[in-house]
N, C-alpha and C positions, 0 to 999 in steps of 0.2 A: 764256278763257286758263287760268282754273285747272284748269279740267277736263283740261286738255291735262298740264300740267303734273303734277296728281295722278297720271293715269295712267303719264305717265313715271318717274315718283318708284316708285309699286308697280310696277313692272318693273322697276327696278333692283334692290328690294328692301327699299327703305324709308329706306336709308341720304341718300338723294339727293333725298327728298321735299322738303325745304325747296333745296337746288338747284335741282332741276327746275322746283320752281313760281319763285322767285324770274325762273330764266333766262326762263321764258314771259311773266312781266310786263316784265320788261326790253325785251325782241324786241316 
């Protein structure tokens, strides 16, 4: 799940890193 979320986080641009992983543990 982190991995999923890392790579979300750098596609957005770095800004949403800690979003993107929180929402993947969440889900």
């Amino acid at each position: 799940a982190l991995e999923k979320g890392l790579r979300f986080a750098i596609r957005e641009g770095g800004h949403t890193v800690g979003a993107g992983a929180v929402t993947e543990i969440i889900e």
